[in-house]
VMD Tcl script that draws the C-alpha trace (Angstrom):
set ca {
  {-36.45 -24.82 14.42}
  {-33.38 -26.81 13.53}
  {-32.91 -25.00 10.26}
  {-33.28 -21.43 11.80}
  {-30.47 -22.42 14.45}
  {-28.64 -23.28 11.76}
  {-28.64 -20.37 9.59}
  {-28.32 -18.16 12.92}
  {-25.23 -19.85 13.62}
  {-24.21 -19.02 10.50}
  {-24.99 -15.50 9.99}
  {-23.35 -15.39 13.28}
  {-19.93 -16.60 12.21}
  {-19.77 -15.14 8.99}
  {-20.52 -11.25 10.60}
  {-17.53 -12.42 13.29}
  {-14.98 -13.43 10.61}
  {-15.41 -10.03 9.23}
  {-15.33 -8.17 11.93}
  {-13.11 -9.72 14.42}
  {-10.17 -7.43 14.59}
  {-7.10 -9.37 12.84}
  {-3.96 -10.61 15.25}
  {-1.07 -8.09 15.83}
  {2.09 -8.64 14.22}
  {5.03 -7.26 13.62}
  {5.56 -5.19 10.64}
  {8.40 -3.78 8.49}
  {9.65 -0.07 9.56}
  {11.28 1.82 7.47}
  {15.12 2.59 9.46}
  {17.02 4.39 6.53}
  {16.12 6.60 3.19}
  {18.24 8.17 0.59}
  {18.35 10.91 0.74}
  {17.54 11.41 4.04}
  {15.11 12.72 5.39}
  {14.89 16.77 5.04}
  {18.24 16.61 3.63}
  {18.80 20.02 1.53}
  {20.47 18.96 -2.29}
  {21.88 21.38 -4.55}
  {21.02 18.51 -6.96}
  {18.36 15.79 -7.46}
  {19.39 12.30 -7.07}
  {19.00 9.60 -9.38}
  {16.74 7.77 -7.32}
  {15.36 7.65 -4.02}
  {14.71 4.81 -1.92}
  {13.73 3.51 2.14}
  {15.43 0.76 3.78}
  {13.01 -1.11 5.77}
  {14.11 -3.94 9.08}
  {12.63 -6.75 7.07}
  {12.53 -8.17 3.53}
  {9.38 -7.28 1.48}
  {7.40 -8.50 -0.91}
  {7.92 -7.57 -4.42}
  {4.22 -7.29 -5.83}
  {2.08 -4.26 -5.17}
  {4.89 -2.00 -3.96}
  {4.75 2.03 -5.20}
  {6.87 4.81 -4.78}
  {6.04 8.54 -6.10}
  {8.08 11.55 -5.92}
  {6.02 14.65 -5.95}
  {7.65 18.30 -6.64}
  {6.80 21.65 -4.72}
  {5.09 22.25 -8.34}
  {2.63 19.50 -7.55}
  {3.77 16.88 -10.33}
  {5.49 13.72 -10.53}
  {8.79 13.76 -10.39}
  {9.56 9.66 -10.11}
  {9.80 7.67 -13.18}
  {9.63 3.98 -14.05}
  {8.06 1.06 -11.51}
  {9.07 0.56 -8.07}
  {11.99 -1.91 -7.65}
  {12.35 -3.99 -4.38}
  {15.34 -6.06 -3.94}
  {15.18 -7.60 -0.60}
  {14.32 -5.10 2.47}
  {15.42 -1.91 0.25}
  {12.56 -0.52 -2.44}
  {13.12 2.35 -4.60}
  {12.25 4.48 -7.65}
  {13.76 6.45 -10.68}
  {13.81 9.92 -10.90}
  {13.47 12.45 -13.68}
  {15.93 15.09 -13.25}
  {14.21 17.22 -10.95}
  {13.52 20.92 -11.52}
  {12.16 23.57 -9.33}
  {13.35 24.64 -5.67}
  {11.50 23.15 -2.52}
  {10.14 20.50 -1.59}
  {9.92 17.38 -2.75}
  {7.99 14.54 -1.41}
  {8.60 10.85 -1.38}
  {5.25 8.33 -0.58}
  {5.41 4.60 -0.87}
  {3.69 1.84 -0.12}
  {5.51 -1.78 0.45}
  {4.18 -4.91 1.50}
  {5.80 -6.54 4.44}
  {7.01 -10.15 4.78}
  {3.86 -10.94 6.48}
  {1.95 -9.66 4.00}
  {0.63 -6.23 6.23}
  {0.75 -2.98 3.74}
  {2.98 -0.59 4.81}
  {2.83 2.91 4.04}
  {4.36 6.38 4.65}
  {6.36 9.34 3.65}
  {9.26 11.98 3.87}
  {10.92 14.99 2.26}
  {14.39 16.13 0.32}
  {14.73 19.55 -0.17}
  {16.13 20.83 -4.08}
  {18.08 24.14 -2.72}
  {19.03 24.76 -6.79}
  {16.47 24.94 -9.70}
  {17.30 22.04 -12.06}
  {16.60 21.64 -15.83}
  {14.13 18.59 -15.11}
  {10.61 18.43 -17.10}
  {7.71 17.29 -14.71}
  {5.70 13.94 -15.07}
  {1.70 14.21 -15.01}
  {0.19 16.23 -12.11}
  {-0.09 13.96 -8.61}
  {-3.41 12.94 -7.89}
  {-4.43 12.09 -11.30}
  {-6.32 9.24 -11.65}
  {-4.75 5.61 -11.00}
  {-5.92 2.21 -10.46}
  {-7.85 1.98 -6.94}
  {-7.70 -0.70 -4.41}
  {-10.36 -3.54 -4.48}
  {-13.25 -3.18 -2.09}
  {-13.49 -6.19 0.48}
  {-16.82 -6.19 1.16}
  {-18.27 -8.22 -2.40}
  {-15.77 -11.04 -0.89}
  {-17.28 -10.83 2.98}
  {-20.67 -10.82 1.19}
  {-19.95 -13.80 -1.07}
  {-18.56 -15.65 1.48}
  {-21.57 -14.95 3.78}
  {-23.81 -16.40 0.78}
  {-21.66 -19.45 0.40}
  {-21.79 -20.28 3.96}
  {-26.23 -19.61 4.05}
  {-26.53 -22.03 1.29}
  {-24.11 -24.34 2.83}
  {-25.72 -24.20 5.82}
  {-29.26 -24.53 4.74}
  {-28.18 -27.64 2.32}
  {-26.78 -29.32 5.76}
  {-30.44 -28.24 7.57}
  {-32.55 -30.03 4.21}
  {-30.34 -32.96 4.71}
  {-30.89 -33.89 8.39}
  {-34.73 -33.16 8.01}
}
mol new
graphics top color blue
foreach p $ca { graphics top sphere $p radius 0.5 }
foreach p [lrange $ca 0 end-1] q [lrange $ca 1 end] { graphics top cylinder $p $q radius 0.2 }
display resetview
């Protein structure tokens, strides 16, 4: 009977650590972008960026600039230097919308994400990047980690219940 608590108690605690909501924090907010948002350009910029209210992390951060066209416009990796990230841009070409999407990590490690839009009032010369939504490197499931971690703590616990008996 000993053994069964055991493992109970453990199935128990595992399905809680995965489930259990995580604390609130704060998180970075982005206060300022260039160029602003809806602001109406006869020309594109060379690149765009958001000012966020906190420093952020330098891995994993993206920025994309996509055209009324549907395509890329942004060029080159994300750059974040202290709370400010940013991107390159291709000279842009047709009129309308364009719109910027990132995705920063915060000091405190919560992924931020978001968007806004520049309007090109001019047609430019630019030459689009790929089409937006073609295929890129997806975000690692977390449920094979929850499930090893589960398995570690069954055999764990059932090495602990062989011991005792």
């Amino acid at each position: 009977m000993t053994v069964l608590r055991v493992l109970l108690a453990t199935l128990l605690c595992a399905a809680v650590s995965v489930i259990a909501p995580a604390p609130a924090g704060a998180h970075a907010v982005r206060i300022a972008t260039e160029p602003a948002v809806d602001a109406l350009l006869d020309s594109g910029p060379p690149q765009v960026s958001a000012t966020f209210n906190e420093q952020l992390q330098t891995t994993f951060a993206a920025m994309t600039v996509v055209g009324p066209d549907g395509n890329l416009w942004s060029s080159g990796d994300t750059h974040v230097q202290g709370a400010i990230a940013s991107v390159a841009l291709r000279p842009l070409g047709p009129v309308g919308a364009y719109t910027v999407n990132y995705r920063v990590t915060s000091a405190d490690s919560h992924v931020v994400t978001g968007s806004w839009t520049f309007h090109l009032k001019k047609s430019g010369t630019g030459t689009p990047g790929p089409p937006a939504g073609a295929p890129t490197a997806g975000t690692i499931p977390w449920w094979p980690f929850a499930a090893a971690g589960a398995l570690i703590a069954l055999v764990a616990a059932l090495g602990l219940a062989r011991r005792r008996t």
